[in-house]
C-alpha positions as CSV (number, residue, x, y, z in Angstrom):
1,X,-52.2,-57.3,-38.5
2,X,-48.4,-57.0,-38.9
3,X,-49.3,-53.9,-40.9
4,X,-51.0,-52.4,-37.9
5,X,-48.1,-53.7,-35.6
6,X,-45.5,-51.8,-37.9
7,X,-47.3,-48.6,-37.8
8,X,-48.1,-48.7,-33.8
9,X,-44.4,-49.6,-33.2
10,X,-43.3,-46.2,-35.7
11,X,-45.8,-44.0,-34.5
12,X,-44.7,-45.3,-30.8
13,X,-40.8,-44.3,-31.4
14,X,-42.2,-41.1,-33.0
15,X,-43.5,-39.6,-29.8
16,X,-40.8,-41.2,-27.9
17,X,-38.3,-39.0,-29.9
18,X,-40.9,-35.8,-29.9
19,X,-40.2,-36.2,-26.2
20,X,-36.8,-37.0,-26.0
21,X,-36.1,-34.1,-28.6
22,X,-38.2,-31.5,-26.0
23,X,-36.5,-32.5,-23.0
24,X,-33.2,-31.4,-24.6
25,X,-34.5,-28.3,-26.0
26,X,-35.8,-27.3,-22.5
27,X,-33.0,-28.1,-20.4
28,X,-31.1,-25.1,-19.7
29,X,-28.1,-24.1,-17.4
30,X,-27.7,-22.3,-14.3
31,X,-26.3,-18.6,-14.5
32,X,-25.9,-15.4,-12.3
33,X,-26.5,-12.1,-13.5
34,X,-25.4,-8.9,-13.0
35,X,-27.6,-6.0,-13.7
36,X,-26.5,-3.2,-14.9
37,X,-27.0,-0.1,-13.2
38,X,-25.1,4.0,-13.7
39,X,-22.6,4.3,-10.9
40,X,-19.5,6.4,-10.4
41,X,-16.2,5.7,-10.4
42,X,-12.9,6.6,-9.4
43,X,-9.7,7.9,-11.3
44,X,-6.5,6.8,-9.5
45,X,-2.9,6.9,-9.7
46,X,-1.2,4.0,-7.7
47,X,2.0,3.7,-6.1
48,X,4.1,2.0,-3.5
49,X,6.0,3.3,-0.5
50,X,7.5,2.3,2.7
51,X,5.8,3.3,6.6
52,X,7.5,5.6,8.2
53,X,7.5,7.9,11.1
54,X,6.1,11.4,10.4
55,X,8.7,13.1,12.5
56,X,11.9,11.8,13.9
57,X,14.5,13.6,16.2
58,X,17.5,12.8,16.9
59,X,18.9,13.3,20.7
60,X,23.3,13.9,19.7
61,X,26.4,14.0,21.6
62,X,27.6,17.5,22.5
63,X,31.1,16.4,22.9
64,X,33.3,13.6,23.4
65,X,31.3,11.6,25.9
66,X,31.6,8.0,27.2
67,X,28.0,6.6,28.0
68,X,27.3,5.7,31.2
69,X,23.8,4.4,31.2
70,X,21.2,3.9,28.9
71,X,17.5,4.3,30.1
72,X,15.5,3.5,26.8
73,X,14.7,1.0,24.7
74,X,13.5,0.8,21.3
75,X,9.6,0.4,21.3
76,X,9.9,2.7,24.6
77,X,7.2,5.6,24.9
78,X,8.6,8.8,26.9
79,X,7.4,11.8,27.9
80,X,8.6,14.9,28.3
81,X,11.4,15.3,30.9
82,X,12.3,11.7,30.7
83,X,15.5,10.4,31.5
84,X,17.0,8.9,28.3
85,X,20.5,8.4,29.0
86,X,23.7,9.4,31.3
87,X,27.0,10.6,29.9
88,X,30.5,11.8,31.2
89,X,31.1,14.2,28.8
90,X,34.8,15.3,28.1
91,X,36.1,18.9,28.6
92,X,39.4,19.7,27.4
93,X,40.5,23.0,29.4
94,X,42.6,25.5,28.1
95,X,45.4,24.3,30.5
96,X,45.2,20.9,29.8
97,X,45.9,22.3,25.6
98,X,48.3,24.6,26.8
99,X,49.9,21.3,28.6
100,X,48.9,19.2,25.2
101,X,49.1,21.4,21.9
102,X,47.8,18.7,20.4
103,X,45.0,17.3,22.3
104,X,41.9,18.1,20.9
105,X,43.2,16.4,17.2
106,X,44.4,13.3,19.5
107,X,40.9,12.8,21.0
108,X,38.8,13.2,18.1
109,X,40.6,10.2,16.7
110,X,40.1,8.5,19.7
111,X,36.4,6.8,19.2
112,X,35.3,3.3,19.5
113,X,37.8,0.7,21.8
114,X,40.2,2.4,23.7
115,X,42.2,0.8,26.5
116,X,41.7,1.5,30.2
117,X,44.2,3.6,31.1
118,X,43.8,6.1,28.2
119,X,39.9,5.5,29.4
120,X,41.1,6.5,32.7
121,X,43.0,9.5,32.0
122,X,40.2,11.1,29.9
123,X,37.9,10.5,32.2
124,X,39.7,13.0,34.7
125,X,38.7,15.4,32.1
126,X,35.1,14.4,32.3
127,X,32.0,16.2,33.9
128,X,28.7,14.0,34.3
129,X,25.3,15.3,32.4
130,X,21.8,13.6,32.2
131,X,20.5,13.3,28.9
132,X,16.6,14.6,28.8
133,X,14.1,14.0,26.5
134,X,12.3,17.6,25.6
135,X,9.2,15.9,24.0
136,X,7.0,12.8,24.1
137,X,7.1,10.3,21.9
138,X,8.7,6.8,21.0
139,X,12.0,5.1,21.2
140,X,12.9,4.3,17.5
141,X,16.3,4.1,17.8
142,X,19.3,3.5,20.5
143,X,22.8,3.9,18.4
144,X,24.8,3.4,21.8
145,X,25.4,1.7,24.5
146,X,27.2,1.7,27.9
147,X,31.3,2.4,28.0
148,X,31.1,3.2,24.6
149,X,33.3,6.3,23.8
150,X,31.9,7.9,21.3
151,X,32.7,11.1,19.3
152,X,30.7,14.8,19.4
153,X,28.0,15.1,17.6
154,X,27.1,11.4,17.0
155,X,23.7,10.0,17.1
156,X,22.9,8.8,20.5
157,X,18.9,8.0,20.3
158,X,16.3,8.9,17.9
159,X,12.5,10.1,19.2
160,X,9.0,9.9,16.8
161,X,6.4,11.6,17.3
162,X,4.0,8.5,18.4
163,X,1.3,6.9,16.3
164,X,2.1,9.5,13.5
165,X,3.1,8.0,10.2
166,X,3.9,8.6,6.7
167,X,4.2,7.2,3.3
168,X,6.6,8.8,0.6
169,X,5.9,7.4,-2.7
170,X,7.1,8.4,-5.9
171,X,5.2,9.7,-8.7
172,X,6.3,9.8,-12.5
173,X,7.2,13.3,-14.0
174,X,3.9,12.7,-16.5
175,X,1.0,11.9,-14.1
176,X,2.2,14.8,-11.1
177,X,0.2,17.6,-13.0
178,X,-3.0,15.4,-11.3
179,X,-1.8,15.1,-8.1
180,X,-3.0,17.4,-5.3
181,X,-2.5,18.3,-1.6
182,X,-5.8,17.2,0.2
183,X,-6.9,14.1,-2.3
184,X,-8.1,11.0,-0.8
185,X,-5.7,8.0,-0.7
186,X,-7.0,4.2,-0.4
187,X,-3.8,2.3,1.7
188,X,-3.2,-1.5,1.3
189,X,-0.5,-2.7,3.8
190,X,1.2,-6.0,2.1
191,X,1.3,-7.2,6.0
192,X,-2.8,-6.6,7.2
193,X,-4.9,-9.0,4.6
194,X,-8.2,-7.9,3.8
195,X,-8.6,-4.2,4.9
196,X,-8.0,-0.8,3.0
197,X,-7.2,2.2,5.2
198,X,-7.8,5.7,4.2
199,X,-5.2,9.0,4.0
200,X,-4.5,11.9,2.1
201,X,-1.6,13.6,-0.2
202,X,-0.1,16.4,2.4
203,X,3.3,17.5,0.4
204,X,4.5,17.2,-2.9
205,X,8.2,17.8,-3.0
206,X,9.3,21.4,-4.8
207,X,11.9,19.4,-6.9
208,X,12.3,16.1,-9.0
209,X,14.7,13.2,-9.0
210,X,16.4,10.6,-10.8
211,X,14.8,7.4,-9.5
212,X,15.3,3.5,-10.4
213,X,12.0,2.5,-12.5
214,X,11.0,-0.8,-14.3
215,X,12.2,1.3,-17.7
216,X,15.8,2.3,-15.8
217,X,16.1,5.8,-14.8
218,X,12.9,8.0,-14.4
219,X,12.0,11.2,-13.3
220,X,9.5,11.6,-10.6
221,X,8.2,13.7,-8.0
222,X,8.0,12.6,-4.4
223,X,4.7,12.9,-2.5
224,X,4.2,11.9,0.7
225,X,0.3,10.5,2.2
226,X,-0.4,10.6,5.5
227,X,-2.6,7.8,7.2
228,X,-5.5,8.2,9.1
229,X,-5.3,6.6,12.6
230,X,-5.2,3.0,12.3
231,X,-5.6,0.2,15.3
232,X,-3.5,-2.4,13.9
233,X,0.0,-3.2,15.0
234,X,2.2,-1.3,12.3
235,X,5.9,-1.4,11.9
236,X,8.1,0.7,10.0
237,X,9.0,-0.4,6.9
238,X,5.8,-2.1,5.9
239,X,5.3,-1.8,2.3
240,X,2.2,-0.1,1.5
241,X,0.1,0.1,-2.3
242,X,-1.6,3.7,-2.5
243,X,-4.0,4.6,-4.6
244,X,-4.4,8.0,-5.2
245,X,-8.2,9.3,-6.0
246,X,-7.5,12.2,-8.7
247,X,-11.4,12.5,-9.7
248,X,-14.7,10.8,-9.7
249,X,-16.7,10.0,-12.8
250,X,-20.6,10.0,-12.5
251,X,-23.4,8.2,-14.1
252,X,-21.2,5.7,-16.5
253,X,-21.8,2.2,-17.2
254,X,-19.4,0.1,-15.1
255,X,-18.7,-3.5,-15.3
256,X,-16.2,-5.8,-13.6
257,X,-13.4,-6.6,-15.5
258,X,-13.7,-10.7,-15.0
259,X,-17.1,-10.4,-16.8
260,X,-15.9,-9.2,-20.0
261,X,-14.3,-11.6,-22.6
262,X,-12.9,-11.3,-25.7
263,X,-12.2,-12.9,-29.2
264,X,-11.1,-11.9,-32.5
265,X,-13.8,-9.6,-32.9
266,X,-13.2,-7.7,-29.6
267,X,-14.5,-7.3,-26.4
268,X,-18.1,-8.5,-25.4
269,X,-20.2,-9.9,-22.6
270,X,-23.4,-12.8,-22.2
271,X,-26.6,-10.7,-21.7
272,X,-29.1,-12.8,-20.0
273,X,-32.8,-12.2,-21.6
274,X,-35.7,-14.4,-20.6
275,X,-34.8,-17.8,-21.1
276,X,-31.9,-17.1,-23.6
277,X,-28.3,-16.4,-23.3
278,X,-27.2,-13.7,-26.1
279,X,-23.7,-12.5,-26.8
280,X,-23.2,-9.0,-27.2
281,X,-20.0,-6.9,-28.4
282,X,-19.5,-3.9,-26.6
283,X,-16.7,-0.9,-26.8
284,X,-14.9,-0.3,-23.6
285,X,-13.4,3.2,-22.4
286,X,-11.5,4.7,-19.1
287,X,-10.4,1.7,-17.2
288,X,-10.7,1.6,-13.3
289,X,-9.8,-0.1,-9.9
290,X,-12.6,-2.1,-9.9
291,X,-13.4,-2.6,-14.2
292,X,-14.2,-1.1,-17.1
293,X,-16.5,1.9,-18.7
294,X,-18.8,0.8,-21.6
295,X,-19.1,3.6,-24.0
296,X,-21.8,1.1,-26.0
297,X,-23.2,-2.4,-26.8
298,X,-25.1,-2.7,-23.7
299,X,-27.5,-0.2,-21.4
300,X,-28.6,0.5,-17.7
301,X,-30.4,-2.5,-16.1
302,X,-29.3,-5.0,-19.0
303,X,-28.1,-8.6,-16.5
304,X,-24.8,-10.1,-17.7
305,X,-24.5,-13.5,-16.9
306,X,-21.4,-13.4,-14.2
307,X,-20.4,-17.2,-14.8
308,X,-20.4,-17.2,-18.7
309,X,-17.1,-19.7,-19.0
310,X,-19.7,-22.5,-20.7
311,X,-22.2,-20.4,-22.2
312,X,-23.1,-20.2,-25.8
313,X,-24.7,-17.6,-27.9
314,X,-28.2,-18.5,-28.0
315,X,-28.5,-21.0,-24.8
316,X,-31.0,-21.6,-22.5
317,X,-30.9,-20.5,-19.5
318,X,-32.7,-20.4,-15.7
319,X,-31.2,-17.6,-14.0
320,X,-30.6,-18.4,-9.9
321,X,-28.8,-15.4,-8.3
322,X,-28.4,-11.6,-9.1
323,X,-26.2,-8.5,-7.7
């Protein structure tokens, strides 16, 4: 009887363990996958720049002028005919030299503060002219104000052309042989999260320059982009990250750069078949925005297991969601 009690209890812990052995083997772990499919690509060059206007004029003193009033703002938009500013400009008549030989050198030294009664005799000299502005745009700039004397020829107001921007970047003297005018641009302001304007390359300069690199000196080309019309609030000086589309590749096996690994044996990724988990070794080529050609180890509409950080070679899996 104990004989029979001894074999019942072993042939009992047996089956138990038969079981507990095939519930292991069976359980298998959650993944995502992949699936390989021929797609195109793009080649780019990328590089950063600075918003600024397209096309800025400058609105300047004729002569010695004091300002009398200013009718702008920066941010303003005027139109053409516009009043932008008031001035009594100084006129030194041939008398007043012939009185003075040396008139004209004492007034152009005479800028900035002056006191009242040497403001009070020039401005016997004085005739009174409006300021126009001969096109529309935008108020960028107002370098003076009222009772300021200032001298001829200085900057008074600067005009852009509204809503018309541009980005000059700088390209190294070794990748400007694959720039051209017309070629898309993808624009990334550091200041709009989450979007991605378009533009194109519209000049490249006729000459290099000597510009301040992570190396030290380099010697690059500048090119400027052009944005297309955009909605959002912009502000000169925003830095922008271009990227530059140079050509398109077709039909090549693309995958995402935080799907491939790597270990002493190179570059590979987890292939999901059936049930199983396998890990394959694969040769990469041209690199992109967005990842990595694979010249071989894996095929068209092969699944890669996206979240392969506690895989295994070998593993069983159940796969839950594909892309």
């Amino acid at each position: 009887m104990k004989k029979y009690l001894i074999l019942i209890t072993a042939t009992i812990l047996v089956i138990s363990g038969i079981f507990t052995y095939g519930s292991i083997v069976t359980a298998a772990t959650d993944v995502s996958i992949y699936t390989v499919k021929p797609t195109s690509a793009e080649n780019t060059i990328s590089a950063n720049g600075k918003l600024q206007y397209e096309s800025e004029k400058t609105v300047s003193a004729d002569n010695y002028c004091f300002i009398v009033s200013v009718e702008v703002s920066a941010g303003d938009n005027v139109k053409k005919g516009d009043i932008l500013m008031t001035v009594d400009e100084l006129s030194i008549s041939g008398s007043v030299i012939e009185k003075y030989p040396d008139a004209d050198v004492l007034i152009s030294t005479v800028t900035g503060e002056i006191s009242d009664d040497i403001k009070s005799e020039l401005k016997k000299y004085c005739t009174r002219r409006t300021i126009y502005s001969d096109s529309e745009g935008t108020v960028s700039a107002v370098m003076h104000h009222e009772e300021e004397f200032v001298a001829r020829h200085s900057e008074l107001i600067k005009l852009c052309s509204t809503d018309k921007y541009i980005i000059p970047v700088n390209i190294n003297e070794t990748m400007i042989s694959r720039i051209k005018t017309g070629q898309n641009v993808d624009i990334r302001f550091s200041a709009i999260e989450g979007k991605k304007f378009k533009g194109k390359v519209i000049k490249l300069a006729d000459e290099a320059k000597q510009v301040s690199g992570l190396g030290g000196k380099e010697t690059s080309v500048e090119v400027l982009i052009k944005p297309e019309k955009i909605d959002e609030k912009l502000r000169i000086g925003y830095n922008a990250e271009c990227d530059i589309v140079t050509s398109t590749d077709e039909n090549i096996i693309l995958v995402p750069y935080e799907y491939i690994r790597s270990d002493e044996n190179g570059s590979y990724v987890f292939i999901a078949q059936g049930r199983q988990a396998y890990k394959k070794y694969i040769t990469t080529g041209t690199e992109y925005h967005s990842g990595a050609s694979v010249i071989s180890g894996i095929k068209a509409n092969e699944n890669i297991i996206t979240n392969a950080n506690e895989i295994y070679d070998g593993q069983r899996i159940k796969v839950l969601t594909g892309e």
